[in-house]
C-alpha positions as CSV (number, residue, x, y, z in Angstrom):
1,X,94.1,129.0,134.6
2,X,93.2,129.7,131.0
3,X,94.0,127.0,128.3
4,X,97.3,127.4,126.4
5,X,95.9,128.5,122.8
6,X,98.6,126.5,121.3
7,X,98.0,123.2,123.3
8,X,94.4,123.3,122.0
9,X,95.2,124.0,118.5
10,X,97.2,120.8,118.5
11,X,93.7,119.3,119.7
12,X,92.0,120.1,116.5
13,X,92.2,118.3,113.4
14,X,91.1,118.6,109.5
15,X,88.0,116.0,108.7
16,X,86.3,116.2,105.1
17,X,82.3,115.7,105.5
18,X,79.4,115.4,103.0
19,X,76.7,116.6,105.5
20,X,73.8,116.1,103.0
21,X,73.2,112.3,101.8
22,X,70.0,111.0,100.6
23,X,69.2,107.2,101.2
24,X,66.7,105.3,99.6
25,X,63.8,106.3,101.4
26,X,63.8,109.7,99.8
27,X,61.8,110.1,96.8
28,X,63.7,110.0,94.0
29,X,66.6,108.9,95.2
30,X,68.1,105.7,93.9
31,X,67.2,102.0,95.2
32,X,71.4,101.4,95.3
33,X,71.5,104.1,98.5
34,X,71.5,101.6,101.0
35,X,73.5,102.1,104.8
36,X,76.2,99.8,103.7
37,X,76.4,101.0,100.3
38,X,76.6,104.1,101.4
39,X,79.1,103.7,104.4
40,X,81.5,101.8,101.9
41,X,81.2,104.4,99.5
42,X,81.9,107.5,102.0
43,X,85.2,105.4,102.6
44,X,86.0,105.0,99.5
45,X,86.0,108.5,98.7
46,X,87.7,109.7,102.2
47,X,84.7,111.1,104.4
48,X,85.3,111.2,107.9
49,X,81.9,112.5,108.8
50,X,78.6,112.5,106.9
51,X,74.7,113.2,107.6
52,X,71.8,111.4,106.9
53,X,69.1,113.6,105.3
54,X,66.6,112.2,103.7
55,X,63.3,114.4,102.7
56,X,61.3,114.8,106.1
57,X,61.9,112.1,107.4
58,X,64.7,110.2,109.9
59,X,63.8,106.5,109.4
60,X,66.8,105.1,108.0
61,X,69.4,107.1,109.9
62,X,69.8,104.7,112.7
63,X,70.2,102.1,110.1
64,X,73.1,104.0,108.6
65,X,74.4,104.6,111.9
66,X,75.0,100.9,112.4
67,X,76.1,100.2,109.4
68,X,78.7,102.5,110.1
69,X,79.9,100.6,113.6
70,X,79.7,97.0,111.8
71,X,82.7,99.3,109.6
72,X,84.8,100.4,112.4
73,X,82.8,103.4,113.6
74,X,83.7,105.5,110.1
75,X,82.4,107.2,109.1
76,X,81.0,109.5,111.8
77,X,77.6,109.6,111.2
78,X,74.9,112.3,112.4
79,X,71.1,112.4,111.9
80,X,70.1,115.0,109.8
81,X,66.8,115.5,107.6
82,X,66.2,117.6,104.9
83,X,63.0,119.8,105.4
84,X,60.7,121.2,103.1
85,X,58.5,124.1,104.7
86,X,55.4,125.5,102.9
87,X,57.1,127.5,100.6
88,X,58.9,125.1,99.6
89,X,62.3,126.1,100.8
90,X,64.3,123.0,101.9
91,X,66.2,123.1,105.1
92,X,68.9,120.8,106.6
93,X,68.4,119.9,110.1
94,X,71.2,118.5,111.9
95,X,70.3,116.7,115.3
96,X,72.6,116.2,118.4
97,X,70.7,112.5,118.7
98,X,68.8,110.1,117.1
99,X,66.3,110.6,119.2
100,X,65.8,114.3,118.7
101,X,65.7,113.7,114.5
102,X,62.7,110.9,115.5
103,X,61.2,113.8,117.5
104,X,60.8,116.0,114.9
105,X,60.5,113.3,112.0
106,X,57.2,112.0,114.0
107,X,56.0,115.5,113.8
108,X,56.5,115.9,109.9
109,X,54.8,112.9,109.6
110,X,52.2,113.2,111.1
111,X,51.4,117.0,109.5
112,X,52.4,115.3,106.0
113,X,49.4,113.2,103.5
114,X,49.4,109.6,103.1
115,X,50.7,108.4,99.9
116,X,48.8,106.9,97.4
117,X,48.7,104.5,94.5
118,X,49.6,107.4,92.0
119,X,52.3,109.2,94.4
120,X,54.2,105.4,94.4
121,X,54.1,105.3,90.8
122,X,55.7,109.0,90.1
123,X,57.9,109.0,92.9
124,X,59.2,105.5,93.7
125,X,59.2,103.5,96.8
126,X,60.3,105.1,99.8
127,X,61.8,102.1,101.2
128,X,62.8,101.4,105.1
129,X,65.9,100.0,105.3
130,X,68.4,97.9,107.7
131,X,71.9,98.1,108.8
132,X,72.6,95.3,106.0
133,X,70.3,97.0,103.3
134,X,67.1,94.5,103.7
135,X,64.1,95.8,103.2
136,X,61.9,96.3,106.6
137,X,59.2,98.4,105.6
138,X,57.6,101.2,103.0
139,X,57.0,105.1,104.6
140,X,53.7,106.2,103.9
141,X,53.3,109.8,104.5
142,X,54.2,111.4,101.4
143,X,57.7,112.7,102.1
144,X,58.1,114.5,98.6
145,X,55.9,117.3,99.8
146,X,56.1,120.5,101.9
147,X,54.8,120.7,105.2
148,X,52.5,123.4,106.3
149,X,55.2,124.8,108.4
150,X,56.6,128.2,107.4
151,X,60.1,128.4,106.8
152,X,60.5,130.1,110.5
153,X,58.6,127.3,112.1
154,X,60.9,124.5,110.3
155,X,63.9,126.6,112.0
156,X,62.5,126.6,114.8
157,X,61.4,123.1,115.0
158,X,65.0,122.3,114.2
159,X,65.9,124.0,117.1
160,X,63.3,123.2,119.8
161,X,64.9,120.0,119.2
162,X,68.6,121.1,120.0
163,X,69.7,121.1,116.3
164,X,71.2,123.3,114.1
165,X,69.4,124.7,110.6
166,X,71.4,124.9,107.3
167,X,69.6,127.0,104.4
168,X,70.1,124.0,101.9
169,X,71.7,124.4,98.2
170,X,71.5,128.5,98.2
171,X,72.8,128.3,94.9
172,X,70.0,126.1,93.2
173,X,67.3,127.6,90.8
174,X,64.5,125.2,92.6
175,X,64.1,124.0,96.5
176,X,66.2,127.0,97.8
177,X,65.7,130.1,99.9
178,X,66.5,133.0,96.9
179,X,64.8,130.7,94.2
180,X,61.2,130.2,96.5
181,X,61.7,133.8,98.6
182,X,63.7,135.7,95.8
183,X,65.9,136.8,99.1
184,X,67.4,135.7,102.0
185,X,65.3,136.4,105.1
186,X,67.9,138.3,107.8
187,X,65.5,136.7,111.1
188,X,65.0,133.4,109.8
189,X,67.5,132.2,112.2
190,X,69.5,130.1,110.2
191,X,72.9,128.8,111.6
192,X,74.8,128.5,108.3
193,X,74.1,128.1,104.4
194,X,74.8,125.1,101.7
195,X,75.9,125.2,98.6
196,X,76.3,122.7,96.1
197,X,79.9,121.6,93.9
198,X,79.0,124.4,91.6
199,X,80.0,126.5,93.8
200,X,84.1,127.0,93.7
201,X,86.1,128.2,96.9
202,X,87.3,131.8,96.4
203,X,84.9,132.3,93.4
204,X,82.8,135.5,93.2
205,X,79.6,133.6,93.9
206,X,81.5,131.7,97.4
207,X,82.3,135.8,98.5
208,X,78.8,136.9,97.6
209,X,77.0,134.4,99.4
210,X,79.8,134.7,102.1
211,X,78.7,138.3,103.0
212,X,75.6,136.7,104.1
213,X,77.8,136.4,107.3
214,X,77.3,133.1,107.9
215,X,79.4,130.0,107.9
216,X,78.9,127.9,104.2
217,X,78.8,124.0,104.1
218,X,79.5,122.2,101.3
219,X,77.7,118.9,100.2
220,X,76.8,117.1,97.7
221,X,73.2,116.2,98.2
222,X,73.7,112.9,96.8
223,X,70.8,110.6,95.7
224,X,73.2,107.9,94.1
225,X,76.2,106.5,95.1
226,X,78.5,108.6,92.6
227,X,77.2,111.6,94.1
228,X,78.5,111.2,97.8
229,X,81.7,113.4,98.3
230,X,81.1,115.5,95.1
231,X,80.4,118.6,97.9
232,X,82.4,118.7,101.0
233,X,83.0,120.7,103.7
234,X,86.5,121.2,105.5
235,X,86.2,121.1,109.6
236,X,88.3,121.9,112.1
237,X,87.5,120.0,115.1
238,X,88.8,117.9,118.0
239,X,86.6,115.1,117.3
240,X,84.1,114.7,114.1
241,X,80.7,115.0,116.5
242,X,77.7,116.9,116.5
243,X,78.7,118.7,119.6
244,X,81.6,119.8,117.8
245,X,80.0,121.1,114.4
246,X,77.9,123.1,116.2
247,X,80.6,124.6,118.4
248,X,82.3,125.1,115.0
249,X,79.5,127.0,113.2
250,X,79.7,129.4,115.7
251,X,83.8,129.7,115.5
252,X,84.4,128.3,118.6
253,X,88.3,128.0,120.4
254,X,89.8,128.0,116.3
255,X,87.6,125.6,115.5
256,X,86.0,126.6,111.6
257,X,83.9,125.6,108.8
258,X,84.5,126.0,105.1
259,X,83.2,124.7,101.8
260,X,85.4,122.4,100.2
């Protein structure tokens, strides 16, 4: 017996996500983007489900993730790393586990240069965190640069590892796919774009990138605090998982996506 199309509608349910969140073991990002900081902010401002992305690297996600449970379990909180392959286009992985993020953070490292002296002094610490926001350690490959990988070896490294691969921040003049290509590549197998707050539902720019014909997060890339939430995206799901973000990229029983 098929499923009654209404009694599964009733199944799904609206959750807001910022799918992009630096913490502070990106470079760059701010010393205040701790797990419970960030947990406690993501409340505040009424995420259901965020990702962890920091620049190629998953070392603090599981940190975030308990940071999370000490809070109830809310947010919902996926591993996710922001990529940046040779031509420097950055790409947002989204991992079904922790375990698979590790997999393929272990790789970057060990294809990224240590950091020195000088790189600590431009770029900051790129600080290993707990679930309470101590200190337990300093990365030192140099996450702030690309990896030799092309950009269809980072999507498919992404998906070796049963992820899913976001073009990040389409709409930025630096880091994106049109600003390092000058194009979008048709066969680079992406499974949806990103694009940042400047980027307003319904606008001429959302329809343009829209006829790329694939389904658009929104996120807010934040490397401080005040950042988190300023790009969302609207889900439809029956529970705010991985499992069920990917089944909605793909449109899946009325399940959606959409840039909020």
């Amino acid at each position: 017996m098929s499923e009654d199309p209404a009694a599964m509608d009733l199944q799904l349910k609206r959750y807001r996500a910022d799918l992009h969140i630096h913490t502070a073991l990106s470079p760059c990002a701010s010393d205040e983007m701790t797990p419970p900081a960030i947990v406690a902010t993501a409340l505040k401002v009424g995420l259901d489900m965020i990702a962890v992305s920091d620049h190629n690297s998953a070392g603090n996600v599981a940190a975030v993730q308990e940071a999370a449970g000490a809070a109830g379990g809310r947010p919902a909180v996926l591993p996710g790393m922001e990529i940046t392959s040779v031509e420097e286009v950055h790409v947002l992985g989204l991992f079904p586990s922790i375990e698979a993020a590790w997999s393929v953070s272990a790789r970057l490292r060990a294809l990224l240069p240590p950091a020195n002296g000088g790189y600590y002094s431009f770029f900051g610490d790129q600080r290993l965190l707990d679930a309470e926001g101590r200190a337990v350690g300093t990365e030192t490959a140099a996450l702030a640069y690309a990896s030799p990988l092309g950009l269809n070896e980072t999507v498919a490294l992404i998906h070796d590892a049963g992820g899913v691969a976001i073009a990040a921040h389409v709409d930025r003049k630096a880091f994106s796919v049109f600003s390092q290509l000058g194009f979008f590549p048709p066969n680079a197998g992406f499974d949806g774009i990103e694009v940042t707050r400047h980027v307003m539902p319904r606008s001429p720019q959302s329809a343009e990138l829209a006829a790329l014909g694939l389904p658009m997060t929104g996120s807010s890339d934040a490397h401080f605090l005040e950042e988190i939430g300023s790009g969302t995206t609207e889900l439809r799901l029956i529970e705010p998982t991985f499992a069920e973000l990917a089944l909605a990229l793909v449109g899946a029983g009325d399940r959606s996506v959409a840039h909020a």
